[in-house]
VOZAGU-492946 format. One line per field, with one value per residue (C-alpha): residue in three letters; x, y, z. Coordinates in nm, 2 decimals, m for minus. Layout:
BEGIN
type: [ALA:...]
u: [X:...]
v: [Y:...]
w: [Z:...]
This chain:
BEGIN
type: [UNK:UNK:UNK:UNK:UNK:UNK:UNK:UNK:UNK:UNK:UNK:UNK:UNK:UNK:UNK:UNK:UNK:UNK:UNK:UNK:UNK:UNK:UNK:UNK:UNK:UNK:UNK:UNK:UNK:UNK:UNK:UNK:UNK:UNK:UNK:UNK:UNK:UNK:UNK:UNK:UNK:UNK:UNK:UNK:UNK:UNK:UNK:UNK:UNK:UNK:UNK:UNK:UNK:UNK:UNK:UNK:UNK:UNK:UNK:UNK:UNK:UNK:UNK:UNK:UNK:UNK:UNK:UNK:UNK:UNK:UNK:UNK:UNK:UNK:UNK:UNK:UNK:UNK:UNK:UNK:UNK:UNK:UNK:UNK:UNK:UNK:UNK:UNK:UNK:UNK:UNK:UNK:UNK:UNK:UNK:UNK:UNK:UNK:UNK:UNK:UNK:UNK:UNK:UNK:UNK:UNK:UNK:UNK:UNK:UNK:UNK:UNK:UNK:UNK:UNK:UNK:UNK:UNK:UNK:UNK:UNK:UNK:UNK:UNK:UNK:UNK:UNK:UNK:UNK:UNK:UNK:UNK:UNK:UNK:UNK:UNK:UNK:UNK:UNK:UNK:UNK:UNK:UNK:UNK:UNK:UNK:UNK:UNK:UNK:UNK:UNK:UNK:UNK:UNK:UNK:UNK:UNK:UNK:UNK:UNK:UNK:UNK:UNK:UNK:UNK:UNK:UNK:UNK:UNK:UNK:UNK:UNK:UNK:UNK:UNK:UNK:UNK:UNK:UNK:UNK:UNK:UNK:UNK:UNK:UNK:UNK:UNK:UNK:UNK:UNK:UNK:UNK:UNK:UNK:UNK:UNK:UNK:UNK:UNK:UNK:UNK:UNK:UNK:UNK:UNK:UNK:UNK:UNK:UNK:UNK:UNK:UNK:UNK:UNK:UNK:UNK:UNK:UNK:UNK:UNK:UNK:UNK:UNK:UNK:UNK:UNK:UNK:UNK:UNK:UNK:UNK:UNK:UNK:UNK:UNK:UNK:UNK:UNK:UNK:UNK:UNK:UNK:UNK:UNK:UNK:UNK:UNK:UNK:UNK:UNK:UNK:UNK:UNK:UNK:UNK:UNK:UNK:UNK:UNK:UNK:UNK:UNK:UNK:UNK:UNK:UNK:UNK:UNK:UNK:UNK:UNK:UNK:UNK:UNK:UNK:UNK:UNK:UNK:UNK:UNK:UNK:UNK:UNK:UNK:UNK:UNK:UNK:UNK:UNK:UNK:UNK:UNK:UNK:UNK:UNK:UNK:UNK:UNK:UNK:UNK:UNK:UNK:UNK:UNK:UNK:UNK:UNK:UNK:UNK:UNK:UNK:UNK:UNK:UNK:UNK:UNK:UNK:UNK:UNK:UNK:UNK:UNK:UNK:UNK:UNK:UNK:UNK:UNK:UNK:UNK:UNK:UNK:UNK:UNK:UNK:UNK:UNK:UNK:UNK:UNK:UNK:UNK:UNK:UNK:UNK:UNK:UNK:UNK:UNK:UNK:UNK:UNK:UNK:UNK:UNK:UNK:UNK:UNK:UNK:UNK:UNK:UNK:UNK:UNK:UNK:UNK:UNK:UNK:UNK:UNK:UNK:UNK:UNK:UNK:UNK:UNK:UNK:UNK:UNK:UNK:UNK:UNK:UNK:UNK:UNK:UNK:UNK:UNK:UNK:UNK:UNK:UNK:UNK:UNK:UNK:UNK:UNK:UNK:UNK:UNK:UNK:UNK:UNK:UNK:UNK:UNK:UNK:UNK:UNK:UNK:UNK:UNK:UNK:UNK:UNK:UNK:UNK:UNK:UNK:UNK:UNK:UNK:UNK:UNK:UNK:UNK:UNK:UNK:UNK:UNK:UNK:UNK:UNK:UNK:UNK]
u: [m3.40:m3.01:m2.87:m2.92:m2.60:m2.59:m2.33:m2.24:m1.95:m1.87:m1.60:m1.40:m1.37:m1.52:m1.78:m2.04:m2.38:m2.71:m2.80:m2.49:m2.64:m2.99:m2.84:m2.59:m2.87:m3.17:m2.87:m2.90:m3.23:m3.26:m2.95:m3.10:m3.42:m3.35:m3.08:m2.86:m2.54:m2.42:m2.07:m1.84:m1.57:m1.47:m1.40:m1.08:m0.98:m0.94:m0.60:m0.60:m0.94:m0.95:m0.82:m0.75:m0.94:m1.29:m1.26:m1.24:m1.51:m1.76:m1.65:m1.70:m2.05:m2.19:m2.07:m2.24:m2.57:m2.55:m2.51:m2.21:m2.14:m2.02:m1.77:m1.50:m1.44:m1.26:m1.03:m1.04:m0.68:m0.56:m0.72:m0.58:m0.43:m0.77:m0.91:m0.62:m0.70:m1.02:m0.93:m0.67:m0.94:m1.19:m0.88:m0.79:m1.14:m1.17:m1.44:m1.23:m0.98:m0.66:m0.68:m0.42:m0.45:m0.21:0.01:m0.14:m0.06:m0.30:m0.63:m0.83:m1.18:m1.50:m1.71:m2.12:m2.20:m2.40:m2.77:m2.82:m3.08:m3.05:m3.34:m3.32:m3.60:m3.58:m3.76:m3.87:m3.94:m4.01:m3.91:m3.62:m3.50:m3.20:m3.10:m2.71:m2.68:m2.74:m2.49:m2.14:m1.84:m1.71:m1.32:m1.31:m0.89:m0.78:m0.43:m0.30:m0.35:m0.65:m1.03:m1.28:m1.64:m1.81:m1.58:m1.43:m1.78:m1.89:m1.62:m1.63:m2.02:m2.02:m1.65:m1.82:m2.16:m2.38:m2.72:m2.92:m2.76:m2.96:m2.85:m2.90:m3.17:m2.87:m2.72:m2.97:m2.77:m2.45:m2.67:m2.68:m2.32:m2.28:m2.50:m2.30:m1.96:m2.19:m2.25:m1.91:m1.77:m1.97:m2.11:m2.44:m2.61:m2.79:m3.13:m3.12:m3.31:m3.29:m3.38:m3.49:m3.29:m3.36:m3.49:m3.43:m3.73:m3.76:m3.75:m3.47:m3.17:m3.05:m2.70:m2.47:m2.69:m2.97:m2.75:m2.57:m2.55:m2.28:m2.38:m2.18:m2.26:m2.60:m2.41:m2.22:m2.54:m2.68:m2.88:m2.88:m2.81:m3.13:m3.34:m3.14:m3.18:m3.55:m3.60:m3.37:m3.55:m3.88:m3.71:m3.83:m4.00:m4.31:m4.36:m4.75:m5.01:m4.89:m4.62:m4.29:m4.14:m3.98:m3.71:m3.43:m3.57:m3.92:m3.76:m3.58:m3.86:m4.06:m3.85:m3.90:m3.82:m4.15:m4.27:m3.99:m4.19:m4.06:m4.09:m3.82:m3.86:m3.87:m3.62:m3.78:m3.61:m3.93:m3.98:m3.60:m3.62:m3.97:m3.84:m3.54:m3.73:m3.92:m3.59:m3.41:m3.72:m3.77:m3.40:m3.24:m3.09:m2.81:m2.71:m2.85:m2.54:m2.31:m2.44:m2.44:m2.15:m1.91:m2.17:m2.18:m1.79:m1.75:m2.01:m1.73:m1.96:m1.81:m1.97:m1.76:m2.02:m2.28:m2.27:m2.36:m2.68:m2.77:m2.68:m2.89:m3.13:m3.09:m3.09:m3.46:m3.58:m3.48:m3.54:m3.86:m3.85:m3.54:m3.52:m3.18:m2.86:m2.73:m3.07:m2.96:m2.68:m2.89:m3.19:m2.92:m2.71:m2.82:m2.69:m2.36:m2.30:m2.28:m2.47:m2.76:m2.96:m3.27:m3.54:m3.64:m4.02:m4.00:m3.89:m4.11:m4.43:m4.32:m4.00:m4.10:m4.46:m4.42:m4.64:m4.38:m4.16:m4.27:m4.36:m4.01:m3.90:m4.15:m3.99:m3.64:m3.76:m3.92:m3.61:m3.38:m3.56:m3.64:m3.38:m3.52:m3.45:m3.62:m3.91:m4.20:m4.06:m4.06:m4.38:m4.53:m4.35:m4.48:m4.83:m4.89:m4.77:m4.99:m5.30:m5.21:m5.19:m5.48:m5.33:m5.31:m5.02:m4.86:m4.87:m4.59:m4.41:m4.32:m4.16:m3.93:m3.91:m3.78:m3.54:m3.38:m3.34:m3.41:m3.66:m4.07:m4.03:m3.86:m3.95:m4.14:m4.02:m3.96:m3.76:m3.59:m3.51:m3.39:m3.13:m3.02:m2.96:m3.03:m2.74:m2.78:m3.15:m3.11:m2.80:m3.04:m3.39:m3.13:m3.00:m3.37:m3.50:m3.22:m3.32]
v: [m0.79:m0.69:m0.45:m0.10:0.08:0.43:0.68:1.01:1.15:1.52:1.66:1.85:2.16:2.37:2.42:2.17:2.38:2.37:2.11:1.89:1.88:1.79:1.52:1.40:1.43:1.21:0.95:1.02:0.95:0.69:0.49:0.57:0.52:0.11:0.12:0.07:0.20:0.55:0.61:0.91:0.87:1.20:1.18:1.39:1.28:1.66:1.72:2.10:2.15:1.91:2.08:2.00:2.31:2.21:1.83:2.00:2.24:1.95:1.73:2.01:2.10:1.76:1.72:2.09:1.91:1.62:1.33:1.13:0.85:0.49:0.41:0.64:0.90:0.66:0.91:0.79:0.95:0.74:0.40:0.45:0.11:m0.04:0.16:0.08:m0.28:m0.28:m0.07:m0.32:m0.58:m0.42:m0.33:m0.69:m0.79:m0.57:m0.33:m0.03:0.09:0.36:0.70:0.95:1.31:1.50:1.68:1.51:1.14:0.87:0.82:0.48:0.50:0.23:0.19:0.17:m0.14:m0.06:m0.11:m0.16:m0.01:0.09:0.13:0.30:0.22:0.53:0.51:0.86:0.91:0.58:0.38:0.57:0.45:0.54:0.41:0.35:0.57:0.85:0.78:0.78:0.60:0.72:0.81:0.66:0.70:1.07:1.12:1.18:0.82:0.94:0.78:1.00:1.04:0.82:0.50:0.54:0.58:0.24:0.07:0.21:0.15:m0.21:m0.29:m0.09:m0.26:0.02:m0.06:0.22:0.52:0.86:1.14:1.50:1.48:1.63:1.29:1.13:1.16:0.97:0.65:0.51:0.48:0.39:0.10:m0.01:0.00:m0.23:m0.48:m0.47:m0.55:m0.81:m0.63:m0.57:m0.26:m0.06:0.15:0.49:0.76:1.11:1.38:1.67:1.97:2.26:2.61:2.97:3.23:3.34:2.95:2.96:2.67:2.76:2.89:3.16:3.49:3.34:3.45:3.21:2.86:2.71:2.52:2.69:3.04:2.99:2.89:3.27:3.42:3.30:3.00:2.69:2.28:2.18:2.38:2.33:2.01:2.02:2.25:2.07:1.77:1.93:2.09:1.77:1.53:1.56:1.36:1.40:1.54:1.89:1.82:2.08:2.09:1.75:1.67:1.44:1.15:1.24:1.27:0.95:0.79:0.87:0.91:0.73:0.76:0.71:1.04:1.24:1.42:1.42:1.81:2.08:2.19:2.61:2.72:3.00:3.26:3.32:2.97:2.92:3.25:3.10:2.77:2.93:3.11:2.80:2.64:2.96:2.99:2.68:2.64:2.58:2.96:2.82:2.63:2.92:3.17:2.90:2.94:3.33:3.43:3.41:3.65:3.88:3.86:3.93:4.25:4.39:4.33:4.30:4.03:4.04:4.35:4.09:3.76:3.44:3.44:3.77:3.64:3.35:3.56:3.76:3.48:3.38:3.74:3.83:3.45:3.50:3.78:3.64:3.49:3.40:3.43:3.79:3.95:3.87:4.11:4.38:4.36:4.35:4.63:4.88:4.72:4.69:5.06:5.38:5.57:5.41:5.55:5.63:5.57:5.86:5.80:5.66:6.00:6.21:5.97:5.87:6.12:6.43:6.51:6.69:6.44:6.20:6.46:6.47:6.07:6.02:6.31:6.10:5.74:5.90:6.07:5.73:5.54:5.77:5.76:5.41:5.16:4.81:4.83:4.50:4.38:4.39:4.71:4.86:4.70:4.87:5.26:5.21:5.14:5.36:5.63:5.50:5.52:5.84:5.97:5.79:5.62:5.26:5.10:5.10:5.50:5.48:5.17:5.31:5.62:5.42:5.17:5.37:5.58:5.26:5.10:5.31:5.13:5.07:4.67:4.50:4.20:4.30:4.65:4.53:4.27:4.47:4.76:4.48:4.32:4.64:4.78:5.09:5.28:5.22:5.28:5.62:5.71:5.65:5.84:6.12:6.10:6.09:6.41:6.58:6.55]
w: [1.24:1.18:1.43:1.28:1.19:1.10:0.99:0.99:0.73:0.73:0.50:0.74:0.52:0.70:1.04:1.07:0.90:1.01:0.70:0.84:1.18:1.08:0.89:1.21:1.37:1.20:1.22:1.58:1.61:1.42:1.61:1.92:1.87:1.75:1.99:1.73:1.68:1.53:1.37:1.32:1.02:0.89:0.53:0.49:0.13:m0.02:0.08:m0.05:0.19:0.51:0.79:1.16:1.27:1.06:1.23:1.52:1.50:1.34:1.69:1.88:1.69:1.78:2.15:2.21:2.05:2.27:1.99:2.13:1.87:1.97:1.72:1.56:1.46:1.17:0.95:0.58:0.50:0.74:0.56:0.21:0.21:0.20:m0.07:m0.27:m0.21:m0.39:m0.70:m0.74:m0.72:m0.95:m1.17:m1.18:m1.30:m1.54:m1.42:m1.37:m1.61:m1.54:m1.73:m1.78:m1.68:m1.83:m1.62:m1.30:m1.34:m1.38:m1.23:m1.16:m1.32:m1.25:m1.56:m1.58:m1.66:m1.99:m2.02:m1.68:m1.44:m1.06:m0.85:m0.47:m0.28:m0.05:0.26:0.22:m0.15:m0.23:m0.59:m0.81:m1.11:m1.30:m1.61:m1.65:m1.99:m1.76:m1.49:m1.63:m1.53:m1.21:m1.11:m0.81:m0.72:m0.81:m0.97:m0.65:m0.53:m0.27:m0.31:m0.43:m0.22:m0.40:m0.39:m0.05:0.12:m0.07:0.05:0.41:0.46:0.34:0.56:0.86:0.82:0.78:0.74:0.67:0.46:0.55:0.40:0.22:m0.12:m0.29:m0.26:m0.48:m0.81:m0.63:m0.50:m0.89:m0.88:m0.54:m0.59:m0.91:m0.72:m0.42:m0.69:m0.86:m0.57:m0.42:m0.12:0.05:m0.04:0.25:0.28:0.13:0.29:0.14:0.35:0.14:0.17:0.44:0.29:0.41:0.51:0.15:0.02:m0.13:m0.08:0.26:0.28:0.47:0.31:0.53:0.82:1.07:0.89:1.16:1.43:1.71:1.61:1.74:2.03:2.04:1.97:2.30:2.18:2.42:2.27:2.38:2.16:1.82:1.91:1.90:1.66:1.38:1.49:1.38:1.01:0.82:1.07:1.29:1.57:1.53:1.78:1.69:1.92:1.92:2.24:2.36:2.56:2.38:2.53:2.39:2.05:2.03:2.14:1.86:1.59:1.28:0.95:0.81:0.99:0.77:0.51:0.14:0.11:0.17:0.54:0.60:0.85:1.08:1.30:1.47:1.58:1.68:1.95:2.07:2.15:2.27:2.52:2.66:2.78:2.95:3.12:3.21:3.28:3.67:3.75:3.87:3.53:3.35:3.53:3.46:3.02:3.07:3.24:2.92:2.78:3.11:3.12:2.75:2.79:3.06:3.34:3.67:3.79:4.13:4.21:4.34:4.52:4.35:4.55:4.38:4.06:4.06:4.16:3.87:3.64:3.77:3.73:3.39:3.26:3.20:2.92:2.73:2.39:2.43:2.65:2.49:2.56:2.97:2.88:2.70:3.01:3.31:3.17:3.40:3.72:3.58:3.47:3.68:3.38:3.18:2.82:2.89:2.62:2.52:2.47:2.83:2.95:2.80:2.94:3.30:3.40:3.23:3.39:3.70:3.88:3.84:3.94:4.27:4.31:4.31:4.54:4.77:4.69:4.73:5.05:5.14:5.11:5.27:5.62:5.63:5.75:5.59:5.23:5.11:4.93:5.24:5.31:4.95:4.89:5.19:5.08:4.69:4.76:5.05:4.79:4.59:4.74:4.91:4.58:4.49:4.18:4.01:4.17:3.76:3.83:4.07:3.95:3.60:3.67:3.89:3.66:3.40:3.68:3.75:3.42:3.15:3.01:3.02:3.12:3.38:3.61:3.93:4.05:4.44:4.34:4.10:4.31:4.60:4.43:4.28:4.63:4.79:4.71:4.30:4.30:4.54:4.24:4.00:4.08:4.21:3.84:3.67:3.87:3.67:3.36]
């Protein structure tokens, strides 16, 4: 078997979407998984839209995912000479003819061959036929002497040895003309695989209405590369035994193309801030400060308040509850700020009653006289109150709780009130007896 070849070829007119990524990715995959090779070439041909800034955002995009390429990135502005060659060949032969457009200058067009028929074997949709009457011919050198799409990516595929072509379904309707310009010319045709396209939570097309549709504003929203990753693995392919969460390795290894399914695939929200949640919890605290101290620092925090020890521990408290990195600031905004909102529901139920009232007179009194202010000795002043008091332990927790933080949740209440030190948490019940 041929060494498998695959290609990615954004447009750099903008930030690499979701749909994009899928596709860079299944490229991914599939070079991985044959240990084959994948190529970047950005095709910059629209010189009113390519810009430095979207080639750099799409480079960015895919290094953030972890799909490093082996060849390129190849820059098709920058290969015009070749392109040139070969409409001057299928100029010379008589298969392409040049056409004037007025006020722009003349174009190079590639005619149909008439009463011909193309068939695509697709790997994922199987047999499609097209029947030349319905194709057209096909500019393939603009006015302005640069290739269009559909002639330039011929020409680079076949020159760059690409082997298997897998792409967006809304592709389909260019592979009849790319496969006459692969015979005009005299070169090898590759695979086709058409990935159909991905749909919002309403099933429509998915576009920017459905919310964020570039790659790195999942990362500013606090989403981590490993779980796009997965999940845009998963939006069109299954890996079978109702398998979704899979390392990288895990996902080359058992990617294929026959396992992509021929239907639209249904983005979902709900799904992304699960799988999100599986890797910050399962994530090393230490790597997991490193991913959320932009979003700390950004949220004014001073971080300098508390050691990296403290911080890390921080991390592995609050890991556990968060769907992704921006919910760390939300949950850890209370040891950050001198003041804090108090929900007002939490309140009424565990500040208000005048039981709690005096439970956290007793805690502050508790506190106050007692030297050791870690979790053994906490531990040992909560539940002696507690049973003294002849209450659940969850009696005495929550009022505190909500003293401390403002809210009804928060991981265990000793090792919350530890690392928030005795001076904040003495501030804070102080502060809750006064309302």
């Amino acid at each position: 078997m041929e060494k498998v070849r695959v290609r990615f070829a954004p447009s750099p007119t903008g930030f690499l979407t979701v749909g994009g990524a899928r596709t860079a990715l299944y490229n991914y995959l599939f070079a991985r998984h044959h240990n084959g090779i994948f190529v970047l070439r950005i095709e910059d041909t629209d010189q009113v839209r390519s810009t430095a800034e979207s080639t750099q955002a799409i480079l960015d995009s895919m290094n953030w995912l972890g799909m490093d390429w082996d060849e390129g990135p190849f820059y098709q502005s920058k290969r015009l000479g070749i392109y040139k060659e070969y409409s001057d060949k299928l100029l010379k032969e008589g298969k392409a003819f040049h056409r004037e457009d007025p006020g722009k200058g003349t174009a190079v067009v590639f005619k149909i061959p008439e009463g011909a028929k193309f068939k695509i074997d697709d790997l994922i949709h199987g047999p499609i036929i097209f029947d030349s009457a319905y194709v057209g011919d096909v500019v393939i050198v603009k006015s302005d002497g640069f290739p269009t799409y559909n002639f330039a990516c011929v020409v680079d595929d076949s020159l760059m040895n690409i082997t298997h072509i897998i792409r967006g379904d809304d592709h389909v309707s260019n592979t009849p003309k790319q496969i006459a310009l692969y015979d005009a010319l005299g070169m090898t045709t590759p695979k086709f695989a058409h990935i159909p396209l991905i749909l919002g939570e309403d099933k429509a097309k998915l576009s920017k209405r459905h919310g964020h549709n570039s790659v790195m504003e999942y990362k500013k929203l606090g989403y981590l590369p490993e779980t796009l990753f997965n999940f845009l693995s998963l939006l069109g392919w299954s890996p079978g035994e109702n398998l979704e969460l899979m390392p990288k390795e895990e996902i080359i290894k058992r990617f294929t193309i026959e396992r992509v399914k021929h239907t639209p695939a249904q983005f979902n929200f709900t799904k992304l801030d699960w799988m999100n949640s599986y890797y910050i919890k399962n994530l090393d605290p230490k790597k997991l400060l490193d991913l959320a101290r932009p979003f700390l620092a950004e949220a004014g925090y001073a971080l300098n308040k508390y050691s990296e020890e403290q911080l890390t521990t921080l991390m592995k408290l609050y890991r556990e509850r968060a769907e992704t990195l921006k919910d760390m600031v939300e949950a850890t905004r209370f040891l950050f700020y001198d003041t804090i909102d108090y929900q007002p529901e939490a309140v009424e139920k565990f500040i208000k009653p005048v039981q709690s009232k005096e439970i956290l007179q007793e805690v502050l009194s508790g506190i106050n006289s007692n030297a050791q202010f870690d979790h053994p000795s906490l531990e040992t002043l909560l539940r002696t109150i507690a049973e003294k008091r002849q209450l659940k332990f969850q009696g005495i927790a929550q009022p505190i709780r909500v003293a401390l933080t403002g809210t009804t949740v928060s991981p265990g209440i000793f090792e919350t009130m530890e690392l928030a030190g005795k001076e904040l948490v003495v501030k804070r019940i102080q502060n809750a007896l006064q309302l």
